[in-house]
C-alpha positions as CSV (number, residue, x, y, z in Angstrom):
1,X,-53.9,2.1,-8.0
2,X,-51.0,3.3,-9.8
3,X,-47.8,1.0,-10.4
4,X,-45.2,2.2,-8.3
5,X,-47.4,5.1,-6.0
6,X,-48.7,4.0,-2.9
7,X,-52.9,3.6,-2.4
8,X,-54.3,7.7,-2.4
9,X,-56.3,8.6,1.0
10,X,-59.7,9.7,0.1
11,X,-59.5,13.4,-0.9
12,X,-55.8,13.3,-0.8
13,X,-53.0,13.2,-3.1
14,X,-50.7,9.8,-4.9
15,X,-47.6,10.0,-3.2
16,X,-44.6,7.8,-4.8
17,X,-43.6,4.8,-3.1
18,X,-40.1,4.7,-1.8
19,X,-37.8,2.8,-3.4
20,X,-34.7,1.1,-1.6
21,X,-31.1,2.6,-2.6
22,X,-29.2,-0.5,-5.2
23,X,-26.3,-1.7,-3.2
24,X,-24.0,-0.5,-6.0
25,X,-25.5,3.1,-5.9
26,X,-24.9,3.4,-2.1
27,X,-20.9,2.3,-2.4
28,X,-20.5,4.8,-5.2
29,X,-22.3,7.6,-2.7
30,X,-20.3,6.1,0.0
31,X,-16.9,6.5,-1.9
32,X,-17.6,9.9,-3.2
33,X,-17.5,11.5,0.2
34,X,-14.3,12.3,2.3
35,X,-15.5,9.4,4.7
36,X,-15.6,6.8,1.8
37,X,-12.3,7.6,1.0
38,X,-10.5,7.7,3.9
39,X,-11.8,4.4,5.0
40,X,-11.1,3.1,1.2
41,X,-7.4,4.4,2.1
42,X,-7.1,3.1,5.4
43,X,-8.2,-0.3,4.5
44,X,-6.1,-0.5,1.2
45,X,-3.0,0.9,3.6
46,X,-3.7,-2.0,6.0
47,X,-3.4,-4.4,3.6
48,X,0.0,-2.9,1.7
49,X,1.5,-2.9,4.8
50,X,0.8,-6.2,5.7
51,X,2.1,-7.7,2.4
52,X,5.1,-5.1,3.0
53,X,6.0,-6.6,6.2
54,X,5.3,-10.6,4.6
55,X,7.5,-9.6,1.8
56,X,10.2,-8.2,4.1
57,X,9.9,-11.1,6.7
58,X,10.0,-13.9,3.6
59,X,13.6,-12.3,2.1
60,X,14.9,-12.9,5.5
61,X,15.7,-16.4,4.4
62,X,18.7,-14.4,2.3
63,X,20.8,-14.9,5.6
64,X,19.9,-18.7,6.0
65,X,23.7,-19.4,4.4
66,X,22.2,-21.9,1.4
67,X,20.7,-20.3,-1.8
68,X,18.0,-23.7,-1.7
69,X,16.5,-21.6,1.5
70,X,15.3,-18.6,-0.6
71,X,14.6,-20.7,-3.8
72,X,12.3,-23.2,-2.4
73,X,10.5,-20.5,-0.9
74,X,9.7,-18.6,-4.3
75,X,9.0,-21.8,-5.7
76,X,6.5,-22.5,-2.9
77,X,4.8,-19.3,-3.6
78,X,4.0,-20.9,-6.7
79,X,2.8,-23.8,-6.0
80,X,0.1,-22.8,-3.4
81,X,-3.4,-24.0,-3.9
82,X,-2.5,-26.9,-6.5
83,X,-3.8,-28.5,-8.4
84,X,-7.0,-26.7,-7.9
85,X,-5.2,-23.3,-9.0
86,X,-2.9,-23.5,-11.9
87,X,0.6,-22.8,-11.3
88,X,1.4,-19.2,-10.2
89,X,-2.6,-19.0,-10.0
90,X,-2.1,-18.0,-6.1
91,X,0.7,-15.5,-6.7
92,X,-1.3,-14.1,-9.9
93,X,-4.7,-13.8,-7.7
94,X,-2.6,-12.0,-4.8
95,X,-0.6,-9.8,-7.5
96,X,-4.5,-8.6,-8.8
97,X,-5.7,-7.8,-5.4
98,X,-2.7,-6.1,-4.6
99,X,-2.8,-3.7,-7.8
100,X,-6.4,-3.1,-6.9
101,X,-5.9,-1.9,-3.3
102,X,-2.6,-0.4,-5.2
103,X,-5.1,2.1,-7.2
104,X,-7.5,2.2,-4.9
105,X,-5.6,3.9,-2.7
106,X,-3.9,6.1,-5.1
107,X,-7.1,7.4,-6.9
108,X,-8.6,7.9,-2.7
109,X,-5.8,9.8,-1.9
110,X,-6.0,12.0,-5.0
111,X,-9.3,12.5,-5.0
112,X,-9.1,13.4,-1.2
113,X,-6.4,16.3,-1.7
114,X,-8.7,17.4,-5.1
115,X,-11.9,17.7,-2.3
116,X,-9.5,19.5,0.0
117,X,-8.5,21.7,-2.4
118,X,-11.8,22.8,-3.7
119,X,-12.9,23.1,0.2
120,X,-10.0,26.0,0.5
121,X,-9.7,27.6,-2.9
122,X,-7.4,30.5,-0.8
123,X,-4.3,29.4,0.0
124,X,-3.0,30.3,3.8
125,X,-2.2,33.9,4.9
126,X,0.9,34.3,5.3
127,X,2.0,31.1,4.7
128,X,1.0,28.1,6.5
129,X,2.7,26.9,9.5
130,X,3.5,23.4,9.9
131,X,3.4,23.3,13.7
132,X,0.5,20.4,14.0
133,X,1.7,19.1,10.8
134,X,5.2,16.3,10.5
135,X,7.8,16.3,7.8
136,X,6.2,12.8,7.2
137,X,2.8,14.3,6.7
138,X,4.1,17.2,4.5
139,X,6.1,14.7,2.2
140,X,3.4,11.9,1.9
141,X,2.6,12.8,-1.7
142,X,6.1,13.1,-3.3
143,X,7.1,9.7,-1.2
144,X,4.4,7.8,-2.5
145,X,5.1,9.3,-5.8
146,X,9.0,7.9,-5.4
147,X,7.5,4.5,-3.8
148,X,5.4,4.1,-6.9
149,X,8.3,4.6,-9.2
150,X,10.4,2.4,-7.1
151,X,8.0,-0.4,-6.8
152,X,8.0,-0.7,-11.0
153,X,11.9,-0.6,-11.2
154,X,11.9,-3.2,-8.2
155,X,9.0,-5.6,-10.5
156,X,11.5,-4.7,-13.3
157,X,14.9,-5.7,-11.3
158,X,13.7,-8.8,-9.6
159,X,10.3,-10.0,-10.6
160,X,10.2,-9.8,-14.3
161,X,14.2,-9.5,-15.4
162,X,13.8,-6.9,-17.7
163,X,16.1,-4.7,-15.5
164,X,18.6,-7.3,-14.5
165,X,21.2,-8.9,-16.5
166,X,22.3,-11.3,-14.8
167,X,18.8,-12.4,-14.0
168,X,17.7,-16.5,-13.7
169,X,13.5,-17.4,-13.2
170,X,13.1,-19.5,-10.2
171,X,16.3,-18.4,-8.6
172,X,15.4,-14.9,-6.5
173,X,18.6,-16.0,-4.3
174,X,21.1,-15.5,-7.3
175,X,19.0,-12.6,-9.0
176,X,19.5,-10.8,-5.6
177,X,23.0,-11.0,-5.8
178,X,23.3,-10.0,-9.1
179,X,21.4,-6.8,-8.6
180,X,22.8,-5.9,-5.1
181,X,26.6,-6.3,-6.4
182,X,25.8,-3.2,-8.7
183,X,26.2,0.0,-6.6
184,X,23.8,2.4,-7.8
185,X,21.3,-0.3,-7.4
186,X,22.2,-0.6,-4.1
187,X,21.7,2.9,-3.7
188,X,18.8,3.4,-5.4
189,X,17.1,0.4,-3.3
190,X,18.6,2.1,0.1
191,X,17.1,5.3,-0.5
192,X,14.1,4.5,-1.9
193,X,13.5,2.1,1.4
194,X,14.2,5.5,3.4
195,X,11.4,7.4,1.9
196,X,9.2,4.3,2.3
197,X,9.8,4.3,6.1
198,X,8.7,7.7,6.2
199,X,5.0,7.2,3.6
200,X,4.5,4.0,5.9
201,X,5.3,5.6,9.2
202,X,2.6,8.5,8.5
203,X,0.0,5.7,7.0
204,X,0.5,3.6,10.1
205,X,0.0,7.1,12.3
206,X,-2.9,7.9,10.3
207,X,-4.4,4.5,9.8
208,X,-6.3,4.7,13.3
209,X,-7.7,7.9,12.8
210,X,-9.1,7.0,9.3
211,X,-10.9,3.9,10.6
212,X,-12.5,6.2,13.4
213,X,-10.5,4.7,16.0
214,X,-8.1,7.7,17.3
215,X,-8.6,8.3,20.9
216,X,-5.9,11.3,22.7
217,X,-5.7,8.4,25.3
218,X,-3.8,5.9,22.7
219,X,-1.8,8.6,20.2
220,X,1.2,7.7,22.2
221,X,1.1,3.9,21.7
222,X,0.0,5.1,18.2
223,X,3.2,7.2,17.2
224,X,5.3,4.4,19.1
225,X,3.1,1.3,16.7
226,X,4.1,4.1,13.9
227,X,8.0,4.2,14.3
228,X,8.2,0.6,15.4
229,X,7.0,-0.6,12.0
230,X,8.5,1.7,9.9
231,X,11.4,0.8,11.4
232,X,11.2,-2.3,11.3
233,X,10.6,-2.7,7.7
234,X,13.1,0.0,6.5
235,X,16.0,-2.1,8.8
236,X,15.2,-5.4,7.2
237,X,15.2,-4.2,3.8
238,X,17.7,-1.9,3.5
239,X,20.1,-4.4,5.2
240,X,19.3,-6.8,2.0
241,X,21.4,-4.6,-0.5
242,X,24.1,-3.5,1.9
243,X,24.8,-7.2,3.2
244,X,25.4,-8.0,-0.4
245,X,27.2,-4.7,-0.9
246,X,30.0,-5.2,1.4
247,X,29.7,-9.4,1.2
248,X,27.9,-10.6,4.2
249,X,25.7,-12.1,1.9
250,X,27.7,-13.7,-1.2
Protein backbone atom coordinates (compact mmCIF):
# COMPACT_ATOMS: atom_id res chain seq x y z
CA UNK A 1 0.00 0.00 0.00
CA UNK A 2 0.91 3.42 -0.97
CA UNK A 3 1.30 6.27 1.72
CA UNK A 4 -1.39 8.47 1.36
CA UNK A 5 -3.77 6.26 -1.44
CA UNK A 6 -6.29 4.16 -0.08
CA UNK A 7 -5.88 -0.06 -0.40
CA UNK A 8 -6.43 -0.78 -4.66
CA UNK A 9 -9.47 -3.37 -5.30
CA UNK A 10 -8.12 -6.37 -7.11
CA UNK A 11 -7.96 -5.37 -10.80
CA UNK A 12 -8.70 -1.88 -10.05
CA UNK A 13 -7.09 1.38 -9.79
CA UNK A 14 -5.14 3.52 -6.41
CA UNK A 15 -7.38 6.09 -5.76
CA UNK A 16 -5.99 9.04 -3.35
CA UNK A 17 -7.21 9.28 0.01
CA UNK A 18 -9.13 12.31 0.94
CA UNK A 19 -7.67 14.64 2.99
CA UNK A 20 -9.69 16.99 5.44
CA UNK A 21 -9.74 20.84 4.49
CA UNK A 22 -6.97 22.81 7.38
CA UNK A 23 -9.28 24.99 9.40
CA UNK A 24 -7.29 28.04 8.22
CA UNK A 25 -7.76 27.08 4.43
CA UNK A 26 -11.62 26.86 4.95
CA UNK A 27 -11.85 30.58 6.68
CA UNK A 28 -9.74 31.99 3.80
CA UNK A 29 -12.32 30.04 1.24
CA UNK A 30 -15.04 31.17 3.43
CA UNK A 31 -13.91 34.92 3.41
CA UNK A 32 -13.26 35.08 -0.25
CA UNK A 33 -16.87 34.57 -1.20
CA UNK A 34 -19.67 37.28 -1.12
CA UNK A 35 -21.13 35.23 1.86
CA UNK A 36 -17.87 35.43 3.95
CA UNK A 37 -17.89 38.90 3.58
CA UNK A 38 -21.06 39.94 4.29
CA UNK A 39 -21.23 38.01 7.47
CA UNK A 40 -17.42 39.34 8.29
CA UNK A 41 -19.26 42.84 7.81
CA UNK A 42 -22.24 42.28 9.66
CA UNK A 43 -20.48 40.88 12.61
CA UNK A 44 -17.65 43.61 12.63
CA UNK A 45 -20.87 46.32 12.21
CA UNK A 46 -22.46 44.71 15.27
CA UNK A 47 -19.78 45.10 17.34
CA UNK A 48 -18.92 49.06 16.15
CA UNK A 49 -22.15 49.83 16.94
CA UNK A 50 -22.23 48.52 20.16
CA UNK A 51 -19.00 50.25 21.28
CA UNK A 52 -20.74 53.38 19.45
CA UNK A 53 -23.67 53.29 21.53
CA UNK A 54 -21.21 52.40 25.03
CA UNK A 55 -19.11 55.31 24.06
CA UNK A 56 -22.16 57.60 23.52
CA UNK A 57 -24.02 56.32 26.68
CA UNK A 58 -20.46 56.70 28.91
CA UNK A 59 -20.08 60.71 27.83
CA UNK A 60 -23.49 61.13 29.20
CA UNK A 61 -21.87 61.67 32.50
CA UNK A 62 -20.80 65.30 30.79
CA UNK A 63 -24.30 66.58 32.15
CA UNK A 64 -23.81 65.06 35.74
CA UNK A 65 -22.90 68.97 36.85
CA UNK A 66 -19.23 67.86 38.53
CA UNK A 67 -16.17 67.31 36.18
CA UNK A 68 -15.06 64.29 38.99
CA UNK A 69 -18.19 62.37 37.27
CA UNK A 70 -16.54 62.10 33.77
CA UNK A 71 -13.00 61.86 35.15
CA UNK A 72 -13.34 59.00 37.35
CA UNK A 73 -15.01 57.30 34.66
CA UNK A 74 -11.91 57.59 32.21
CA UNK A 75 -9.78 56.74 34.86
CA UNK A 76 -11.81 53.58 35.62
CA UNK A 77 -11.49 52.57 32.10
CA UNK A 78 -7.98 52.25 32.95
CA UNK A 79 -7.91 50.58 35.71
CA UNK A 80 -10.08 47.50 34.61
CA UNK A 81 -8.63 44.08 35.08
CA UNK A 82 -5.78 45.08 37.59
CA UNK A 83 -3.37 44.05 38.66
CA UNK A 84 -3.57 41.12 36.41
CA UNK A 85 -3.61 43.60 33.23
CA UNK A 86 -1.17 46.41 33.43
CA UNK A 87 -2.53 49.80 33.46
CA UNK A 88 -4.51 50.76 30.30
CA UNK A 89 -4.00 46.96 29.35
CA UNK A 90 -8.02 46.71 29.17
CA UNK A 91 -8.47 49.87 27.10
CA UNK A 92 -5.26 48.85 24.85
CA UNK A 93 -6.74 45.13 24.30
CA UNK A 94 -10.31 46.72 23.40
CA UNK A 95 -8.61 49.56 21.21
CA UNK A 96 -6.83 46.32 19.13
CA UNK A 97 -9.98 44.44 18.70
CA UNK A 98 -11.65 47.40 17.75
CA UNK A 99 -9.02 48.43 14.90
CA UNK A 100 -9.33 44.88 13.75
CA UNK A 101 -13.16 44.64 13.35
CA UNK A 102 -12.29 48.51 12.13
CA UNK A 103 -10.30 46.93 8.89
CA UNK A 104 -12.10 44.04 8.78
CA UNK A 105 -14.91 45.67 7.88
CA UNK A 106 -13.41 48.11 5.58
CA UNK A 107 -11.25 45.64 3.51
CA UNK A 108 -15.07 43.31 3.38
CA UNK A 109 -16.80 46.12 2.18
CA UNK A 110 -14.21 46.89 -0.52
CA UNK A 111 -13.74 43.84 -1.59
CA UNK A 112 -17.55 43.27 -1.80
CA UNK A 113 -18.12 46.41 -4.20
CA UNK A 114 -14.70 45.06 -6.22
CA UNK A 115 -16.76 41.47 -6.67
CA UNK A 116 -19.81 43.45 -7.58
CA UNK A 117 -18.12 45.34 -9.96
CA UNK A 118 -16.52 42.56 -11.83
CA UNK A 119 -20.04 40.70 -11.64
CA UNK A 120 -21.50 43.76 -13.90
CA UNK A 121 -18.56 45.10 -15.98
CA UNK A 122 -21.68 47.27 -18.00
CA UNK A 123 -22.84 49.93 -16.24
CA UNK A 124 -26.85 50.40 -16.29
CA UNK A 125 -28.83 51.49 -19.42
CA UNK A 126 -29.93 54.35 -19.20
CA UNK A 127 -28.86 55.11 -15.99
CA UNK A 128 -29.85 53.31 -12.99
CA UNK A 129 -32.85 54.16 -10.95
CA UNK A 130 -32.69 54.28 -7.41
CA UNK A 131 -36.23 53.39 -6.67
CA UNK A 132 -35.40 50.10 -4.33
CA UNK A 133 -32.34 51.72 -3.42
CA UNK A 134 -32.16 54.82 -0.10
CA UNK A 135 -30.13 57.94 -0.09
CA UNK A 136 -28.45 56.05 2.95
CA UNK A 137 -27.69 53.12 0.81
CA UNK A 138 -26.38 55.24 -2.14
CA UNK A 139 -24.06 57.30 0.24
CA UNK A 140 -22.68 54.39 2.43
CA UNK A 141 -19.27 54.58 0.80
CA UNK A 142 -18.44 58.35 0.91
CA UNK A 143 -19.98 58.34 4.71
CA UNK A 144 -17.86 55.73 5.85
CA UNK A 145 -15.09 57.43 4.05
CA UNK A 146 -15.92 60.84 6.14
CA UNK A 147 -16.53 58.59 9.43
CA UNK A 148 -13.09 57.21 8.98
CA UNK A 149 -11.55 60.57 8.58
CA UNK A 150 -13.52 61.81 11.47
CA UNK A 151 -12.79 59.01 13.83
CA UNK A 152 -8.69 59.95 13.43
CA UNK A 153 -9.29 63.73 13.98
CA UNK A 154 -11.65 62.71 16.93
CA UNK A 155 -8.41 60.17 18.37
CA UNK A 156 -6.41 63.23 17.57
CA UNK A 157 -8.78 66.01 19.43
CA UNK A 158 -9.55 63.97 22.52
CA UNK A 159 -7.75 60.80 22.89
CA UNK A 160 -4.12 61.53 22.08
CA UNK A 161 -3.93 65.69 22.32
CA UNK A 162 -2.18 66.16 19.34
CA UNK A 163 -5.18 68.22 18.02
CA UNK A 164 -6.14 70.01 21.19
CA UNK A 165 -4.39 72.79 22.86
CA UNK A 166 -5.80 73.05 25.60
CA UNK A 167 -5.57 69.42 26.24
CA UNK A 168 -4.89 67.68 30.03
CA UNK A 169 -4.31 63.40 30.22
CA UNK A 170 -6.77 61.99 32.71
CA UNK A 171 -9.09 64.92 32.48
CA UNK A 172 -11.66 64.06 29.23
CA UNK A 173 -14.15 66.49 31.21
CA UNK A 174 -11.89 69.68 30.78
CA UNK A 175 -10.40 68.39 27.24
CA UNK A 176 -14.12 68.39 26.17
CA UNK A 177 -14.57 71.77 26.97
CA UNK A 178 -11.69 72.93 25.45
CA UNK A 179 -12.40 71.46 22.14
CA UNK A 180 -16.22 72.20 22.09
CA UNK A 181 -15.64 76.03 22.95
CA UNK A 182 -13.93 76.28 19.40
CA UNK A 183 -16.64 76.55 16.77
CA UNK A 184 -15.47 74.93 13.81
CA UNK A 185 -14.85 72.02 15.99
CA UNK A 186 -18.14 72.06 17.00
CA UNK A 187 -19.06 72.07 13.59
CA UNK A 188 -17.03 69.62 12.33
CA UNK A 189 -18.10 67.14 15.26
CA UNK A 190 -22.00 68.01 14.42
CA UNK A 191 -21.75 67.24 10.93
CA UNK A 192 -19.67 64.54 10.98
CA UNK A 193 -22.23 62.89 13.72
CA UNK A 194 -24.98 63.60 10.88
CA UNK A 195 -23.36 61.46 8.23
CA UNK A 196 -22.71 58.77 10.96
CA UNK A 197 -26.47 58.55 11.64
CA UNK A 198 -27.04 57.98 8.18
CA UNK A 199 -23.68 54.88 7.53
CA UNK A 200 -25.21 53.43 10.99
CA UNK A 201 -28.76 53.66 10.05
CA UNK A 202 -28.19 51.69 6.64
CA UNK A 203 -25.72 49.12 8.66
CA UNK A 204 -28.33 48.58 11.27
CA UNK A 205 -31.08 48.05 8.14
CA UNK A 206 -28.67 45.86 6.56
CA UNK A 207 -27.31 44.00 9.46
CA UNK A 208 -30.24 41.46 9.56
CA UNK A 209 -30.13 40.66 6.12
CA UNK A 210 -26.35 39.94 6.12
CA UNK A 211 -26.65 37.55 9.01
CA UNK A 212 -29.51 35.69 6.95
CA UNK A 213 -32.07 36.75 9.21
CA UNK A 214 -34.36 39.19 6.98
CA UNK A 215 -37.89 38.05 6.83
CA UNK A 216 -40.70 40.66 4.76
CA UNK A 217 -42.68 39.85 8.04
CA UNK A 218 -40.06 41.94 10.37
CA UNK A 219 -38.59 44.82 7.70
CA UNK A 220 -40.88 47.15 9.40
CA UNK A 221 -39.68 46.53 13.05
CA UNK A 222 -36.32 46.49 11.04
CA UNK A 223 -36.42 50.03 9.44
CA UNK A 224 -38.07 51.31 12.89
CA UNK A 225 -34.77 49.28 15.08
CA UNK A 226 -32.80 51.24 12.11
CA UNK A 227 -33.97 54.96 12.72
CA UNK A 228 -34.33 54.33 16.49
CA UNK A 229 -30.60 53.81 16.89
CA UNK A 230 -29.30 56.04 14.56
CA UNK A 231 -31.20 58.40 16.23
CA UNK A 232 -30.44 57.82 19.17
CA UNK A 233 -26.76 57.98 18.85
CA UNK A 234 -26.61 61.01 16.50
CA UNK A 235 -29.01 63.03 19.39
CA UNK A 236 -26.67 62.11 22.22
CA UNK A 237 -23.59 63.07 20.52
CA UNK A 238 -24.29 65.90 18.63
CA UNK A 239 -25.90 67.47 21.85
CA UNK A 240 -22.16 67.07 23.47
CA UNK A 241 -20.69 69.99 21.32
CA UNK A 242 -23.65 72.19 21.16
CA UNK A 243 -24.33 72.01 25.01
CA UNK A 244 -20.90 73.33 25.34
CA UNK A 245 -21.33 75.65 22.38
CA UNK A 246 -24.04 77.71 23.80
CA UNK A 247 -23.00 76.89 27.72
CA UNK A 248 -25.29 74.31 29.08
CA UNK A 249 -22.31 72.53 29.75
CA UNK A 250 -19.38 74.91 31.16
Amino acid sequence: MLTGSSPARPGGPMTPARTRPRPHTWIIEFYSSAIGKKAVMAVTGLLLLGFVLVHMLGNLKLYYGEPEHLNEYGHYLRTIGEPILPHSGFLWIMRGGLILAFVLHIHAAVSLTMMNRRARPVGYKGGRTYSAANYAARTMRWSGIIVGLYLLFHLADLTWGTANPDFEHGEPYQNMIASFERVPVAIVYVVANLLLGIHIFHGAWSLFQSLGWSNPRFNVWRRYFAVAFAAVIVVGNVSFPLAVLFGVVD
